[in-house]
C-alpha positions in Angstrom: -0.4 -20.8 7.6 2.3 -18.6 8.4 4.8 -21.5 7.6 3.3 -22.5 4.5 3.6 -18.7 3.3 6.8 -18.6 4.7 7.9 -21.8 2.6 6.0 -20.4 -0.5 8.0 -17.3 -0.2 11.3 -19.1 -0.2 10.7 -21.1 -2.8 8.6 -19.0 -5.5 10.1 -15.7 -5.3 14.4 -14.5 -5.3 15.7 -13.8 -2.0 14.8 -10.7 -0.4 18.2 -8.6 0.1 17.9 -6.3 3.1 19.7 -4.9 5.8 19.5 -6.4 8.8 20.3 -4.1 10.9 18.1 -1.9 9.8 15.2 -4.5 9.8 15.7 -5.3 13.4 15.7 -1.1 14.4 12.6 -1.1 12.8 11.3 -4.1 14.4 12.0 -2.7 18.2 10.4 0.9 16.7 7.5 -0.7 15.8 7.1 -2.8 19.1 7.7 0.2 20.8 4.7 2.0 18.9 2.2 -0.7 19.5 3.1 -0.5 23.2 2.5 2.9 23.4 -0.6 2.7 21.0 -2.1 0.2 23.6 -1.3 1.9 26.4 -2.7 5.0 25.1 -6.0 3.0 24.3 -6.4 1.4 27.5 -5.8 4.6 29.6 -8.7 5.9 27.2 -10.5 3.0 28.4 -10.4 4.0 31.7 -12.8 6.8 31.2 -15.5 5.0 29.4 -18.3 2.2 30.5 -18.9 0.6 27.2 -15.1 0.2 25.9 -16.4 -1.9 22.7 -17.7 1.2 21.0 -14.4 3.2 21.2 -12.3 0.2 19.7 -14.9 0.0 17.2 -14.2 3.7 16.2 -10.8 3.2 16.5 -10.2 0.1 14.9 -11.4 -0.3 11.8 -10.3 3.3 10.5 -7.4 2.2 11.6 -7.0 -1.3 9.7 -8.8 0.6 6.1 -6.6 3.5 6.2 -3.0 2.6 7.0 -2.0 0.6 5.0 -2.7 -3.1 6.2 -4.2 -4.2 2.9 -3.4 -2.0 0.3 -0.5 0.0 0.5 -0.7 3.3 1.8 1.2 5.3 -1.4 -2.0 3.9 -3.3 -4.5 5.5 -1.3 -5.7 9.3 -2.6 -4.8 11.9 -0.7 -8.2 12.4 1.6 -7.5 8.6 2.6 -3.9 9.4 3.5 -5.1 12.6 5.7 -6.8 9.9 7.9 -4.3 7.0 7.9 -1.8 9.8 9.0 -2.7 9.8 12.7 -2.4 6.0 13.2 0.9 5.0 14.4 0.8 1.6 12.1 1.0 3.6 8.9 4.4 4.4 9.5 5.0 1.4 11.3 4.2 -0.8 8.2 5.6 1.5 5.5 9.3 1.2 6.5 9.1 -2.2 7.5 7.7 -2.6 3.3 10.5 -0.5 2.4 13.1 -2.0 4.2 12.1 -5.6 3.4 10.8 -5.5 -0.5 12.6 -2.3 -1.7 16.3 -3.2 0.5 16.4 0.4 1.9 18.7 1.5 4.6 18.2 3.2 7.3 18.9 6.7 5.9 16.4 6.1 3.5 13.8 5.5 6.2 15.1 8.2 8.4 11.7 10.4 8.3 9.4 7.2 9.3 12.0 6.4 11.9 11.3 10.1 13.4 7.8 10.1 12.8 7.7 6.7 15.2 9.9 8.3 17.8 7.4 11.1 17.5 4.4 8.9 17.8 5.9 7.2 20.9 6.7 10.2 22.6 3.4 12.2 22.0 1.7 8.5 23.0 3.2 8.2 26.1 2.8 11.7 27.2 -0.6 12.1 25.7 -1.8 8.8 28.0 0.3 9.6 31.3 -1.6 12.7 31.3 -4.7 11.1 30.9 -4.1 8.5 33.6 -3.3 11.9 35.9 -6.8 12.7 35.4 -8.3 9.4 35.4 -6.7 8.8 39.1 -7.5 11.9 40.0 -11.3 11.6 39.1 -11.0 8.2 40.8 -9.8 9.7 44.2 -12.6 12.0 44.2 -15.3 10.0 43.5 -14.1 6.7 44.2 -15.8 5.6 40.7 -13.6 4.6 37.7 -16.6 5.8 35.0 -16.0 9.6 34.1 -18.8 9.1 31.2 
């Protein structure tokens, strides 16, 4: 599938102009956000039984509201508020930008910061929560807090 698009792409539309450069700094941002986003959600996991109901919740707010099927500048404002906190609205707006529109870097600057945000508050947020997770685990040598 991805080839056929790939081919239809080439051969339907004019070349996409874009920087490279800036295309592959976004690439190893966004890596770098679904890392942390996954590590942040499996430290989360550590403190539940039932871990199916908390990707649930997660999920699918997360693949409505930022921006995986309808771009997020067409969304009203309420919808934005919630596809604000998820890391892959950023994520996917600068890579749009960078590959459709041709922007550069500079132009992308603020969704470049909001993912070095994101990856920092991420990290720190889950190696806190692993803190507590080990140190519930020590105590009562059970992994479950709820």
């Amino acid at each position: 599938m991805a080839v056929f698009t790939a081919v239809m792409i080439v051969i339907e539309h004019p070349p996409l102009y874009f920087h490279p450069g800036a295309f592959l700094i976004l690439a190893l941002l966004t890596t770098g956000m679904a890392v942390s986003w996954g590590i942040f959600l499996n430290v989360m996991f550590l403190f539940s039984r039932d871990n199916d109901f908390l990707y649930t919740v997660l999920e699918e707010p997360m693949e409505s509201f930022a921006g995986v099927k309808v771009p997020f500048s067409l969304y009203p404002m309420w919808a934005k508020g919630i596809g604000g906190i998820f890391p892959l609205t950023y994520a996917l707006e600068a890579v749009r930008r960078v590959l459709l529109s041709g922007s550069t870097l500079y132009e992308v600057r603020w969704y470049l910061w909001a993912g070095v945000v994101i990856i920092i508050a991420l990290t720190g947020a889950a190696l806190k929560l692993l803190k507590k997770a080990e140190h519930h685990i020590r105590i009562t040598g059970n992994m479950n807090c709820f």
